[in-house]
Each structure stands twice: as structure tokens, then as C-alpha cells.
C-alpha positions as CSV (number, residue, x, y, z in Angstrom):
1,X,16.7,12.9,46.1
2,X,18.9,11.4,49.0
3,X,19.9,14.0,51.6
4,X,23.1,14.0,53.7
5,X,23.6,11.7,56.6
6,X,22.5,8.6,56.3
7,X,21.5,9.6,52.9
8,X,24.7,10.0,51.9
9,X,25.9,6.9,53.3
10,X,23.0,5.3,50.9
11,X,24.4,7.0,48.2
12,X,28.0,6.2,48.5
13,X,26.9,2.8,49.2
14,X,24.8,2.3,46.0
15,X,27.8,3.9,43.9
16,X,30.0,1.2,45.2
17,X,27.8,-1.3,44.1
18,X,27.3,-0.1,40.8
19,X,31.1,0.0,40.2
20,X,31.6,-3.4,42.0
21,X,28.8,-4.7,39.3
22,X,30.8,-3.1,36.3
23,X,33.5,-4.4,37.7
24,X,32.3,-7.8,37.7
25,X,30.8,-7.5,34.2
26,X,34.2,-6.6,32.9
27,X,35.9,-9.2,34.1
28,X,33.4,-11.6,32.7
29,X,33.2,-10.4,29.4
30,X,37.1,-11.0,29.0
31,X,37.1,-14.1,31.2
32,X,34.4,-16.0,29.4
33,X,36.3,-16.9,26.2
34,X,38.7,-19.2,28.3
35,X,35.8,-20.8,30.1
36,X,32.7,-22.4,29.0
37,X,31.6,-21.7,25.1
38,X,30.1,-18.7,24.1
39,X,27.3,-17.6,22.1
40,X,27.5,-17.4,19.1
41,X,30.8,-19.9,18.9
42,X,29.8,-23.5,17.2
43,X,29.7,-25.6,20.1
44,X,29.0,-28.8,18.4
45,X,31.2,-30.7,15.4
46,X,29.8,-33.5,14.4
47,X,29.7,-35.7,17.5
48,X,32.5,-33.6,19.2
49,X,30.7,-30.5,21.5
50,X,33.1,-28.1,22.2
51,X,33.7,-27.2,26.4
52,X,36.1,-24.0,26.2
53,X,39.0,-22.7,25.2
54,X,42.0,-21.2,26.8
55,X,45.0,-18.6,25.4
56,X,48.5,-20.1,25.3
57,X,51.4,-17.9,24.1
58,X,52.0,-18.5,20.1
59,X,56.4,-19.2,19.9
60,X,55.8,-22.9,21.3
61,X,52.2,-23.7,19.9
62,X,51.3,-22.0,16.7
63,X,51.2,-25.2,14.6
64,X,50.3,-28.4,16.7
65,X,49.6,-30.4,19.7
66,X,50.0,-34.4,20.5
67,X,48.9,-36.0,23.7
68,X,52.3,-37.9,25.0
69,X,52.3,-40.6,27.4
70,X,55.5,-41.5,29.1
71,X,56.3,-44.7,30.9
72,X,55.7,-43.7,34.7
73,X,53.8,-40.0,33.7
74,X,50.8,-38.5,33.3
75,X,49.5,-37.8,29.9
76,X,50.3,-34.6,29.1
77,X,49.7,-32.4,26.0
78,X,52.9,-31.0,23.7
79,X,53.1,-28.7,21.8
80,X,54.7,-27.4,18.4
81,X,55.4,-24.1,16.9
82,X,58.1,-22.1,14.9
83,X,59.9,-21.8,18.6
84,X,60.8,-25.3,18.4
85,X,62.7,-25.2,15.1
86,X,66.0,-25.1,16.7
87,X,68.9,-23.4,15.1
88,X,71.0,-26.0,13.9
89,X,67.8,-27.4,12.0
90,X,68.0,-23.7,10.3
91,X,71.1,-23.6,8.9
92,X,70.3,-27.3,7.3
93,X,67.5,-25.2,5.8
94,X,64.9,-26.6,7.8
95,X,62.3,-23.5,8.4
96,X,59.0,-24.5,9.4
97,X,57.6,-27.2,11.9
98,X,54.2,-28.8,11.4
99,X,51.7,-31.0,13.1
100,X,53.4,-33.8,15.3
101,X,51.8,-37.1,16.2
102,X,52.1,-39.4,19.2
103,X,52.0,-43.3,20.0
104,X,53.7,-45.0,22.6
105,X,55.5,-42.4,24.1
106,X,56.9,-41.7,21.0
107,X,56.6,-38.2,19.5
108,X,56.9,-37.6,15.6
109,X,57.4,-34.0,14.1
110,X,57.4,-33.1,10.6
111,X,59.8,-30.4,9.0
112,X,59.8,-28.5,6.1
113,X,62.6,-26.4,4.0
114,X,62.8,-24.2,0.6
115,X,61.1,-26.4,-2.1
116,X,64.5,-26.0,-3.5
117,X,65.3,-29.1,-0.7
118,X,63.4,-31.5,-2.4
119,X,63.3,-33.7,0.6
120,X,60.7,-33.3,3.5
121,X,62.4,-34.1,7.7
122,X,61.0,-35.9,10.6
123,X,62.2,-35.8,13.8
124,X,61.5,-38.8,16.1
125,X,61.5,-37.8,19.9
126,X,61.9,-41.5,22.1
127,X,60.6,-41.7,25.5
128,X,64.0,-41.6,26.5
129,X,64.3,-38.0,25.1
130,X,66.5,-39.4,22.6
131,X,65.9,-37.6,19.0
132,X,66.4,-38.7,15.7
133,X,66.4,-37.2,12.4
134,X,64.4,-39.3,9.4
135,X,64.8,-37.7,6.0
136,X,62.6,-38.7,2.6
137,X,63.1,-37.6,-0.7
138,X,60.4,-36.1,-2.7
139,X,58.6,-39.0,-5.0
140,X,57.9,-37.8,-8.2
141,X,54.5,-35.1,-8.4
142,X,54.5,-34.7,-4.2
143,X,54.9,-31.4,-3.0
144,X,57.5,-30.4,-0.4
145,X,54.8,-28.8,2.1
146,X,54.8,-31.3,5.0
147,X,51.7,-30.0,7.2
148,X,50.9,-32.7,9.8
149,X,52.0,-36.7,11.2
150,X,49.0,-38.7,12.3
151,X,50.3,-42.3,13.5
152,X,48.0,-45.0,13.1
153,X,46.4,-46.7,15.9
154,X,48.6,-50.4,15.0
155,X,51.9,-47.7,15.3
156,X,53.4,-49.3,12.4
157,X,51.8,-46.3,9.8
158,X,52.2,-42.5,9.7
159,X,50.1,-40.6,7.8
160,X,51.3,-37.0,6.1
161,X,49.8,-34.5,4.6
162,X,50.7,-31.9,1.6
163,X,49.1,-28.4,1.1
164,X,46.4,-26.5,-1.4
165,X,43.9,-28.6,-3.5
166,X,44.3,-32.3,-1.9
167,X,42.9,-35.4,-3.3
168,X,45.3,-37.3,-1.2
169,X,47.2,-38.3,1.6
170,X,50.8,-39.8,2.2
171,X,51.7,-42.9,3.9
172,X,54.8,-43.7,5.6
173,X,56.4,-46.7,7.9
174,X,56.7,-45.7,11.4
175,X,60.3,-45.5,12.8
176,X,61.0,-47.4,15.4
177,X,58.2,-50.0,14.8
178,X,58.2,-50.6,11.4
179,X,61.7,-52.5,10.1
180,X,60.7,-50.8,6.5
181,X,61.9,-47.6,8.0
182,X,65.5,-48.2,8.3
183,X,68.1,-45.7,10.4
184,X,70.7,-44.1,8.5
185,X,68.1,-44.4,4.9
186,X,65.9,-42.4,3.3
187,X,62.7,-42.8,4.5
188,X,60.5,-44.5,1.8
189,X,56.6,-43.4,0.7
190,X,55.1,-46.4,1.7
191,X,51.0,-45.7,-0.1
192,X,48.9,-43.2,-0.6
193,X,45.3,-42.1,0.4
194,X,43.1,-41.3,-2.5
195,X,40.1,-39.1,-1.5
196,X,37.0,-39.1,-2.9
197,X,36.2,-35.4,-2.9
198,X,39.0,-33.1,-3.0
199,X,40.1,-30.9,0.4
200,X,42.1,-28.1,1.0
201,X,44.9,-27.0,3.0
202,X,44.9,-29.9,5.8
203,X,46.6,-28.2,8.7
204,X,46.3,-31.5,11.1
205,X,45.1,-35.0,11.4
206,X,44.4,-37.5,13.8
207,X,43.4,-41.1,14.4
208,X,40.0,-41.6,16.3
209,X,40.1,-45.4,15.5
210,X,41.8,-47.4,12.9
211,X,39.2,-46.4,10.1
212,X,38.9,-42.8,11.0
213,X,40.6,-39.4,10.7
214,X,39.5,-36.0,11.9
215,X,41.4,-33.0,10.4
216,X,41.0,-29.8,10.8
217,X,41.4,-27.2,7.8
218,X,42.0,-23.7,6.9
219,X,41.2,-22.1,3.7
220,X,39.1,-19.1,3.8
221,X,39.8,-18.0,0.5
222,X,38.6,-20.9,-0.7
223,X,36.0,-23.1,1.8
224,X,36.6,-26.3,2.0
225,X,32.7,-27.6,1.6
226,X,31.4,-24.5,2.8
227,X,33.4,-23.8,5.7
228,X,36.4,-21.6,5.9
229,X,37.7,-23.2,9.1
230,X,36.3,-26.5,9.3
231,X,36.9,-30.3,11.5
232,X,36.5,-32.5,8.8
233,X,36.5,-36.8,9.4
234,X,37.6,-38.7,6.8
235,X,36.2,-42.5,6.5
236,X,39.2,-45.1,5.3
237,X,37.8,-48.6,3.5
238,X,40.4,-50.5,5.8
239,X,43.4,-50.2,8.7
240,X,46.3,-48.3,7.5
241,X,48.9,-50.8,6.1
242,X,51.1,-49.8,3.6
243,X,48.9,-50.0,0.4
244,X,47.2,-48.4,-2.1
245,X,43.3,-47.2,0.1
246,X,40.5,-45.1,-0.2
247,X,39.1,-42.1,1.8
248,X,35.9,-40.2,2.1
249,X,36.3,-37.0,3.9
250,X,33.0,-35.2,5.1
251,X,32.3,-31.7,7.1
252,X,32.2,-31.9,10.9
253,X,31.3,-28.5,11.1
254,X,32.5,-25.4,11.4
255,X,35.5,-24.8,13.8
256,X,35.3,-21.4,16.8
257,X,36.9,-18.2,15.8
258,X,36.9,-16.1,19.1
259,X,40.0,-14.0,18.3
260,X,39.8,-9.6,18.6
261,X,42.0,-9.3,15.4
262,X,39.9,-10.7,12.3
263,X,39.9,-14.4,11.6
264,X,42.6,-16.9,13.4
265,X,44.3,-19.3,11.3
266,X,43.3,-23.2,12.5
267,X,46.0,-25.5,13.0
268,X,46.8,-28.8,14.5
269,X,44.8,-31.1,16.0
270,X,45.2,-34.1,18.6
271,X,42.5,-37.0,19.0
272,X,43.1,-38.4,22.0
273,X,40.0,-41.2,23.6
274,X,36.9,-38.9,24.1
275,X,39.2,-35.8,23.9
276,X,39.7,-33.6,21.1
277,X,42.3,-30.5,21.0
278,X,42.6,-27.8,18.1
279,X,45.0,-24.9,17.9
280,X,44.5,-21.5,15.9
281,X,47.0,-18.8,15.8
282,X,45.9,-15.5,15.7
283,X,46.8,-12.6,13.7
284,X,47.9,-9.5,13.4
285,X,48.2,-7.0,17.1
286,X,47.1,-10.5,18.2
287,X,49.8,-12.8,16.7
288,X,51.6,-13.8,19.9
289,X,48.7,-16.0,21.3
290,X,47.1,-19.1,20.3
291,X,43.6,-20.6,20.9
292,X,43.1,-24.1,22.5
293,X,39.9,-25.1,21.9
294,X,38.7,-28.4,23.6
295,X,36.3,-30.5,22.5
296,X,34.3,-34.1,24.4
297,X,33.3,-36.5,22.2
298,X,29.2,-37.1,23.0
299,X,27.9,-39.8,23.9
């Protein structure tokens, strides 16, 4: 037992160092998610390995990211949520904002209604901040859910996705680089996609080369090859260009769910060089944040 004195100096002193320990620990156990991965978070998808993750606030970013590079500007990452549906897009019935894509300093959005609009909206951002509104009319069997734009690396090609049991996906001419998308017409489905193993619920896509997509899905009612929240690549037989192609999607692996409120719902996704970027917005008391998880490609 210490006595008084120095003793009790001693004491004190050790008592501070205990707290000044907990203290530490504390802070580190709620600081870790936004650093480096943690055990037992998947830190490798395929060849992406994940580096960290950091919480943004969920009105801006709950459905997307795109890296933009402007003429002059660093690259910089945008992003998309049901904040950015403005109010005049509302009271055209436009309710819900997906997935955008980037190229060239452009910035594509795509916007959904009731299915009662039979029609899906995308809204073309310039580098001049100029926007633009691009509607197309439902073909015959596609559904109105408009989840994600992934522009192909040539820029000439956007590919779209739909929602639930997917076997394919939707290809449409680029605005502004492609003559076949025409201002003041309907914007015309160009090709589809067919897959050769059927996905679900697609939330985002991206290009990591001309022949390549990485998506990332949610379905936890139903996992999509196993995986409730998975980064999934799909192999095309050719560059994008406005016909009729093949597909072959394949897991990744399973996607990080670090959230204190029960399973976060994945989102977007933006491929950007050796970068890779995924969303997921939380739920429940946890709603107003989202995850940004990202990734390095090895090697």
C-alpha cells in the first residue's frame, strides 16, 4: 500500500496515467474505422485491397461518387445523393438520383420518377457548369429504375443499369460526343449487355478499361453469388460501341460493413486509374452518414 507523501504523489500520478491510457484507447477505438482497415473488415476484392474509410454526411452522398477533372483543376471527387434532386426536378416528378459517371470533365447523372413516367432523365453537367436535361422513353420490357451511368473509356457510350434480377445492361450514346444523341430528342437505347449469369440490384458501375466493369451490389435478401454486399467485375467480349455484346460478371469479394446500426446499404462506385471509391449509406439512428471506403488497385 502507498502511504502519503511522496506516496501519494505516486498514486495520483499512476491514476492519471491510467485515465490518460483509457483515454487514448477510446479515442482509438472510434478513430480507427476512418483510418487504416480493421479486423475483421475484408480488406482485399479481387485485386483491389481496401486502405480505409471515412464518414461523410448522407444528404449529398447517399447514392454515388464520380472523380471529375476540370480543365485547369485538380481531380476531385463528386458526389450524389437525394440532396441534389433539386426542387424543380420534383415537381417534374423526378424523385430519386442515382449513380453519375464522369469523362472529360463532363459529369452524367441519372434520374428516376413514378413508373407511372415511363421515361427515365439524365442530367449532363459541362465543364462550364452548364446543365442539360436528356430524356428517354422507356423501350418496350425495360424497367423505369435508373440505378447508375458508367461512360466508357472511348466517351462515345454510357452504360445504365435497371434494378432486381438483371441479365442485362443498357447502352446509350453519350451526349455531347456522340452525334446519335441529339439535343432537344429523346435519347435513344443504343444496345444492350447480355450477361451470362444473372445479378442483382446493381447499385453502381464503372469502367476500369475498355473491356471491364466493376459494380458494386446490394441485395441481402437475396446474395448475389454468395455475397450480400458484393464488388463484382464484369468481363465484356469487346469496346462498348453501340451493338448488341456479351458480359460475364464474376464476384470480387465481399464489400466492408463497419456501420453501429445493422447492415449499410452499398451504393455507388467510381473507378478512377489505380483508385477505387464505394459509398454505403447507413441506416436507421445512423441514416444521416455515409461510408467511403477506398480501395488501391495491387500491383
Amino acid at each position: 500500500m502507498l502511504s502519503d507523501g511522496r506516496g501519494g504523489t505516486l498514486l495520483r500520478g499512476v491514476r492519471a496515467l491510467l485515465a490518460a491510457i483509457a483515454v487514448t484507447m477510446l479515442v482509438a477505438a472510434w478513430a480507427t474505422p476512418a483510418g487504416a482497415p480493421m479486423s475483421p473488415l475484408p480488406d482485399r476484392a479481387g485485386r483491389w485491397r481496401l486502405l480505409g474509410w471515412r464518414p461523410v454526411p448522407a444528404s449529398g452522398a447517399d447514392q454515388g461518387v464520380a472523380t471529375l477533372s476540370l480543365p485547369g483543376s485538380r481531380e476531385r471527387l463528386v458526389f450524389r445523393g437525394d440532396g441534389d434532386v433539386s426542387g424543380s426536378l420534383r415537381a417534374r416528378g423526378w424523385w430519386h438520383v442515382g449513380d453519375p459517371g464522369s469523362a472529360g470533365g463532363y459529369l452524367l447523372a441519372p434520374y428516376q420518377g413514378q413508373p407511372s413516367r415511363r421515361a427515365k432523365l439524365f442530367v449532363l453537367t459541362a465543364p462550364d457548369g452548364r446543365r442539360s436535361n436528356w430524356l428517354h422513353r422507356l423501350a418496350p420490357g425495360e424497367m423505369v429504375n435508373n440505378s447508375f451511368v458508367a461512360i466508357a473509356p472511348s466517351r462515345h457510350w454510357f452504360v445504365a443499369g435497371e434494378w432486381g434480377r438483371m441479365t442485362r445492361l443498357l447502352v446509350f450514346p453519350m451526349p455531347a460526343h456522340n452525334a446519335a444523341a441529339r439535343p432537344g430528342r429523346d435519347l435513344p437505347l443504343a444496345a444492350t449487355i447480355r450477361l451470362s449469369r444473372q445479378v442483382r440490384n446493381l447499385q453502381g458501375c464503372g469502367f476500369a478499361s475498355a473491356t471491364a466493369l466493376v459494380c458494386t451490389a446490394n441485395s441481402p435478401d437475396a446474395p448475389v453469388f454468395g455475397v450480400s454486399h458484393g464488388l463484382i467485375a464484369i468481363t465484356l467480349a469487346h469496346p462498348v460501341n453501340g451493338r448488341q455484346m456479351s458480359g460475364r460478371p464474376v464476384l470480387l469479394g465481399a464489400l466492408p460493413q463497419v456501420s453501429r446500426c445493422g447492415q449499410a446499404e452499398t451504393e455507388g462506385v467510381d473507378v478512377h486509374g489505380d483508385r477505387l471509391v464505394v459509398v454505403a449509406h447507413e441506416r436507421g439512428a445512423c441514416r444521416g452518414r455515409v461510408d467511403v471506403f477506398t480501395y488501391r488497385a495491387a500491383g
